[in-house]
Structures are given as C-alpha cells and as structure tokens.
N, C-alpha and C positions, 0 to 999 in steps of 0.2 A: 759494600755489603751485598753478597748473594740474595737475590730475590728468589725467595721460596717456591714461587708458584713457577721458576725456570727450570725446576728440579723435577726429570721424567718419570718421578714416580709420583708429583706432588697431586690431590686433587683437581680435576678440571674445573674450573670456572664456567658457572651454567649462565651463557650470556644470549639465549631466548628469552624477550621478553614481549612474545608473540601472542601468550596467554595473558595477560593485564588491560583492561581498559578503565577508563579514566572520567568520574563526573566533573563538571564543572559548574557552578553556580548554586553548588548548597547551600542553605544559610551557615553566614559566621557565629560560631556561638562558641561557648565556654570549655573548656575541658570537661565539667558535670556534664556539659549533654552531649556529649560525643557518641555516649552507647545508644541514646535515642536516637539520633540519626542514622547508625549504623544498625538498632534497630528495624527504622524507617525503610531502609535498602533492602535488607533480608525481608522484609513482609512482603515488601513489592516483587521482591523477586520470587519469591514462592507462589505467588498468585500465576504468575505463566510458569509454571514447576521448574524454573533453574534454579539451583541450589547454592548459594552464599550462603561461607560461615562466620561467625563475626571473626575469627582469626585471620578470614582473606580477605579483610576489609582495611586501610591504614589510610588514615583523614590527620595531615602532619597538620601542627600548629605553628602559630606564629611568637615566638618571643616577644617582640615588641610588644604585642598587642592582647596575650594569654587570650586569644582567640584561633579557632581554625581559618585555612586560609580558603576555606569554599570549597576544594578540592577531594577526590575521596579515587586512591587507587584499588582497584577489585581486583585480586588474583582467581582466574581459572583453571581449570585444570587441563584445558585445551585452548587453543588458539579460533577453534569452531565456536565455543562456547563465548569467548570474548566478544567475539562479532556479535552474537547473538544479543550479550549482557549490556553493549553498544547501542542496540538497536532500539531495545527495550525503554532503556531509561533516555535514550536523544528525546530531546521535547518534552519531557515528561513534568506538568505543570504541579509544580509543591505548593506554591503562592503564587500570587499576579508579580512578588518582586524575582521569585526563583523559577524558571523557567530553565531545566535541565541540556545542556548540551554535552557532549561524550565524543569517544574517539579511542581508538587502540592505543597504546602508547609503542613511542615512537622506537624503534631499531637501538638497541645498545649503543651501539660507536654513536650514535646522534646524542643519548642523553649524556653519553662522556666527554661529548665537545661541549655542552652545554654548562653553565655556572655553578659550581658547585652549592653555593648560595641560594634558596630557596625564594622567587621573587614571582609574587603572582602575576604579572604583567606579562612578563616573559616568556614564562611557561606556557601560558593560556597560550600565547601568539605561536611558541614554538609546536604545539599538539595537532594531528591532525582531526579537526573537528567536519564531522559529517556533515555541518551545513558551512562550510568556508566556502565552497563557491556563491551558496545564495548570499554570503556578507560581503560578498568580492564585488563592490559596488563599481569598481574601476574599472573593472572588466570581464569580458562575454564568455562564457563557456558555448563551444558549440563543436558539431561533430561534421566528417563529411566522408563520403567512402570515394575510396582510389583503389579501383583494381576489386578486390573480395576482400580487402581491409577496410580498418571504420579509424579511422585518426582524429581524438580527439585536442581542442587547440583552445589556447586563452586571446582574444581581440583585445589590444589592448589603444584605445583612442592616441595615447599617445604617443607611442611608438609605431603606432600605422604614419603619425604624421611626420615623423622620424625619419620615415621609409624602411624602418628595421621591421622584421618580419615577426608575427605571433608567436608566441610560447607553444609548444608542441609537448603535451603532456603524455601521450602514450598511443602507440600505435595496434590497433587487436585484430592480429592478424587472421582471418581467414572469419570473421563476422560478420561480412556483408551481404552473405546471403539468407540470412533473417532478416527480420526487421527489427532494428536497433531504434531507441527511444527514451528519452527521459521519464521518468515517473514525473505524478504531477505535481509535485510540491518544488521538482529539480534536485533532490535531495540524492537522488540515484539514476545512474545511468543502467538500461536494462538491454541483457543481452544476450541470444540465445544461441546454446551451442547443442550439439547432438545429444548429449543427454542432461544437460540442466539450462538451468536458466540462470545467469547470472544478475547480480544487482551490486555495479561497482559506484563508490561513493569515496568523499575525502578528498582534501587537497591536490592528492596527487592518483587522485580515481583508483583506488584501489578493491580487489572484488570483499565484499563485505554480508551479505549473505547471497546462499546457493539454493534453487529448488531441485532438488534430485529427481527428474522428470524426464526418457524421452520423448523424442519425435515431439516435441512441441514446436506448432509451426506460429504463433502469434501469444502476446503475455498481455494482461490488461490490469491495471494497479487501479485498485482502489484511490478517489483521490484525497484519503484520510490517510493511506501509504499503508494501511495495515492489513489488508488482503490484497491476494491475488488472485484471476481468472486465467487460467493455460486453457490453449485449446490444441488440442491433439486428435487432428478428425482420422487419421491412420490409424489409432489407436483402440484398442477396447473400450475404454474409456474416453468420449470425446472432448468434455468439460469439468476442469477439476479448480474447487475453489480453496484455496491456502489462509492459512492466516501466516499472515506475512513472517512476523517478529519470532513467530515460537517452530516455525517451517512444520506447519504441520496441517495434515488436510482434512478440509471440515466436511467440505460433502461433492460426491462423485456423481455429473449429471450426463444424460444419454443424448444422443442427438437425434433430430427430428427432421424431415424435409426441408431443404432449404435452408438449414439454420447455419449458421458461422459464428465468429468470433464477435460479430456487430447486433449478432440476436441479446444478447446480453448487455444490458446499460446499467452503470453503477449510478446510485444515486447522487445527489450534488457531496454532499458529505460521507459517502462511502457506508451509510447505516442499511441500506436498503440496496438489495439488485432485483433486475425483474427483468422479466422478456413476454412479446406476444406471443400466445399460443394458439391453434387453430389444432382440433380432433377431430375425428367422425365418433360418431357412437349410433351403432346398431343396438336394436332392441327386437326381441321375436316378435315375426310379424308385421313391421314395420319398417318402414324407408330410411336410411342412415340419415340422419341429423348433424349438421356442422355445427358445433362450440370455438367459437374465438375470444378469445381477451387478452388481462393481461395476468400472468402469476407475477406475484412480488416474493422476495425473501427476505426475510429479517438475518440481519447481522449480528451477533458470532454465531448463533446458530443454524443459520442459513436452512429455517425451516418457512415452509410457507404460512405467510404473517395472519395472523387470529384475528376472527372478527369479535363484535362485542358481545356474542355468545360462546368466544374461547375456540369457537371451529374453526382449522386450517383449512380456508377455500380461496382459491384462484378466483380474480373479478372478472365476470363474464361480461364483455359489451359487443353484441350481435353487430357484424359489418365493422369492425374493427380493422383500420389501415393504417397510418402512422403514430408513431408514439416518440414520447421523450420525456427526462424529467425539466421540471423546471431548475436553471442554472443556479437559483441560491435560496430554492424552498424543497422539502420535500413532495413536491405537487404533480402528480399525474396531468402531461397535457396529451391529447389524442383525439382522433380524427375517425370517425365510423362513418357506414351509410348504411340505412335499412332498406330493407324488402318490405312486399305487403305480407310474406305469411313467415316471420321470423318469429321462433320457436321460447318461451320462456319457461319453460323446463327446465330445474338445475338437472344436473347428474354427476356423477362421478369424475373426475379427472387427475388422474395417476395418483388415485386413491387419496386425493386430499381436496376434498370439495370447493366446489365454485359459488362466486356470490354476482347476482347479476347486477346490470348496472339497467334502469327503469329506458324504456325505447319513448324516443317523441311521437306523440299522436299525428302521425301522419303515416299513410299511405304512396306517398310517392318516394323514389328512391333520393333520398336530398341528405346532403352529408351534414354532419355535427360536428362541432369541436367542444370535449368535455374537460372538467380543469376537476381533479380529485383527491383531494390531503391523505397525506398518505403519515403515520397509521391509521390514522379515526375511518377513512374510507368516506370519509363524507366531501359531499359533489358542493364544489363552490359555486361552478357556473357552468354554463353552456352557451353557442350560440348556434342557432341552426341556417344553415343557407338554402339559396333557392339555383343550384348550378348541378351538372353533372359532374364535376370533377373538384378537386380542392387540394391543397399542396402548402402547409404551414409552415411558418420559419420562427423558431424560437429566438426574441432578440436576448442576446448573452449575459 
C-alpha cells in the first residue's frame, strides 16, 4: 500500500518539537481535577506574564490507574519561550511531596525510538531534566580550557579505574576568553560570548536561556539562580541587574571609583545585594565631608531597602573597610575604624537617604567588627579591638 505522506504534494509533517517543555512530578489525581491543575499552570505562568492556554496544556492519563501519570506537556509558540516556561516552573515547590522538575522535550527521531506505550519510569529517565547532572551521583561534571576552548567532561570513578577515558559532553569553542563558571546551585553552566551571556544546562549541556547583553566582561548569579549581575565597565552602562527566568532587566547601576564586578555581593539566599560606598558631599561654605557604608537592595525590586519609617536610606558606618554577608543568615558582618572628629550628619546619597550606624565612644583610631540583621537593620553585636590594623575571615 502507498504511504500517503510519500506523495510530493502530500502535507509536510511538522516534526519541531523544540517549542514543548515538560513538567514532571505533579500530583496524580483524577480526571475531575485535571482542569485545576492545568488551571494551577496558567496562574503561575501569568504571574511572570508568559502566556499558557489550557488548549496548550495536555496532562495524559493513566488507564490502569484513572489517574494522571504526574506529567504535563506545554506547547509554546517558540522554542525561546519553552526554555523560558522550563525555567520557571524547574524547582517550583507545590507541596513538600511535589517539588517540580522540567526540561525541553526531547528531538523527534528520539521520542520515535522510544515505546510507544506510555510508562512513567521510562520517560522520566529518558527527558532531559535541568538538574540531571546534580542527580548524576556517579559522576563529576567538570570543565577545563585547551587552547580558547572550554571542554566540558563527565569523571566517572569507574572507568577512570578502567583506564577508559571521561565522557566528553561538548566542546565551546572560542569561550575561553571569558570567564566561564558554574552557577551556584550547578544547575547552569555560564558562558560569555560577545553579545550575550549564555546559561547552558541538561544532560547533555545545552544553551537554555540567553541575556541579550554586549561587552560583558564578568556575570554573577544570584545563589537562589533567579537573578543576574553583568558588568560591562566599557559600557554606558556598567552594572545591570536581570531577573533571571523572565530575561528581563530590573535596575541599571553607574559605576564609581574603584568599583568592579566584586563591589557587589549577593546575599546568602540571593533576597538582598549590597555594596560599600564611600561619597564626598560639599556643602556651601564648608569642607567636603566623606560618607561611607553600606547600601543594601531588596530583591525583585532592587530598590534601596526601607527603614522602619518606610525611608529608602543607605547604612552609614564612618571608617568602614571590609564587608560580607554572613554565609547562611542574612547578617551584615564588617569592619570599620574611627577618627576623633567623624561626622554624624546624614545627608543625601544618590537621592535615597542614609541611616547611620551609632560610632564607639572612643577617641582613638581602633577598629570594630559589627554584625547587623538585615531587614530589621538592627545591630546584634560588636567587638572592638585595641590594634592598628585588622583583617576578618568569615568561617563558611
């Protein structure tokens, strides 16, 4: 029998299916509540404005079980959009038992090789899920450059002992002249090329979202994965902060003497970034006055964080030197020294006022180390020393 679809006028077979990504681990439930689920999808997705309709939504079920099998494939209308709809929902916590993992679905000819028979086991294993390498317990993901390439490679314990050589996942040619780096979860490898910024992810590393961004010469990820910090000091622009998932930019910051890509530190949990800052501010008549501290920003707004009277002000602490945050609190730790005639005067600073932090009753130039909860802004501790010099190590 003639197969229709061999006949050169017959319609083409549209076998992209580069626009679809894939949840995995919804709960199982009944045919009645499939529309609430697929409700559940479209809310979340309207909230970062990508657009799911229930008709591009299909959550197959199981016969045996007149249950769904946990799965839910999403059609978009782009292949950009997919990554994006990927992004969003990977991790995304429904209950302590549903904890969402995603992935593009996989290349035509692969899902053709694969059983025609709908088996949840199978499928799961055969997707490419954004965090397979962090389940890849057997083995190392790790990158190395040769030449102005970055060649990424799987260690695998036992075939080192084997004497067989690593898996060789992909080679990126002409990337080594950035600085290439894991985000911090591992979830993405990040990777800067002339005019964007890539963030490849999946089994088989593939790019999975882009910042449309040049001249960026360093990238720094939030380590909640949901923002980014570019710096582009050639640029108009030198500091520009993203929200990750939805590529979109929240707030565009100037640069200052001296400042780099290491002036900005995200906080442990990625709610909060801040950097030190140091002004002059003249006033008529008078001798320019130095302002140092630290400004904090709050997260998705990235507006300077309000005190308990609602006013956006920068925390002023006179002789301010080293800073960091505490590694699994939100806690200001930092290092200042005074003078005998330092200035407690607020004033202005890049129109969003300062709050100062109180100076120890002393006269001699003798350093402090202050510890400061951050929102409340309230000072847990202090210790003050009797040295000219002082150099803190946060243990991790």
């Amino acid at each position: 029998m003639l197969d229709p679809l061999s006949d050169p006028n017959a319609p083409k077979l549209d076998e992209d299916f580069s626009n679809y990504f894939v949840i995995n681990n919804l709960p199982k439930c009944e045919e009645k509540k499939v529309d609430k689920l697929k409700g559940m999808i479209i809310k979340a997705s309207t909230k970062q404005n990508l657009v799911v309709t229930e008709e591009s939504i299909d959550i197959p079920m199981d016969p045996a079980t007149n249950e769904t099998y946990g799965v839910a494939f999403i059609r978009m209308n782009n292949e950009e959009n997919a990554r994006i709809g990927a992004a969003i929902f990977d991790n995304f916590k429904l209950t302590k038992n549903n904890i969402f993992a995603t992935c593009l679905l996989p290349e035509f000819n692969r899902i053709m090789a694969t059983n025609e028979e709908f088996t949840m086991p199978a499928a799961a294993a055969d997707l490419r899920d954004l965090r397979a390498p962090i389940f890849d317990t057997k083995r190392e993901h790790y990158f190395y450059t040769r030449g102005k390439n970055v060649v990424i490679n799987k260690f695998d314990k036992t075939q080192a002992q084997n004497g067989q050589k690593d898996v060789e996942l992909i080679t990126l040619e002409g990337a080594a002249d950035k600085p290439v780096q894991w985000s911090p979860k591992g979830t993405y490898m990040i990777v800067i090329k002339a005019d964007q910024v890539i963030f490849l992810g999946g089994e088989s590393m593939v790019p999975i979202i882009s910042l449309p961004q040049s001249k960026v010469t360093h990238a720094k990820m939030s380590p909640c994965e949901n923002y980014v910090l570019t710096y582009t000091p050639s640029a108009e622009v030198n500091f520009t902060v993203w929200n990750f998932q939805m590529v979109e930019i929240i707030r565009e910051l100037p640069i200052a003497d001296d400042e780099n890509i290491d002036t900005y530190k995200w906080s442990y949990d990625g709610k909060f970034l801040a950097k030190k800052f140091r002004t002059e501010i003249k006033k008529d008549g008078t001798d320019a006055k130095i302002k140092e501290g630290i400004s904090v920003y709050e997260l998705p707004s990235m507006q300077i964080l309000q005190n308990s009277e609602g006013q956006k002000k920068s925390i002023t602490i006179a002789g301010v030197r080293d800073w960091d945050w505490a590694p699994t609190r939100n806690t200001l730790i930092y290092s200042c020294f005074f003078s005998e005639e330092e200035d407690s005067e607020e004033d202005d600073y890049e129109n969003e006022r300062e709050e100062e932090v109180k100076k120890p009753q002393t006269n001699v130039m003798d350093p402090r180390v202050g510890f400061m909860n951050i929102p409340s802004r309230q000072m847990v501790g202090f210790k003050d020393f009797k040295s000219r010099s002082l150099k803190f190590v946060i243990h991790p």
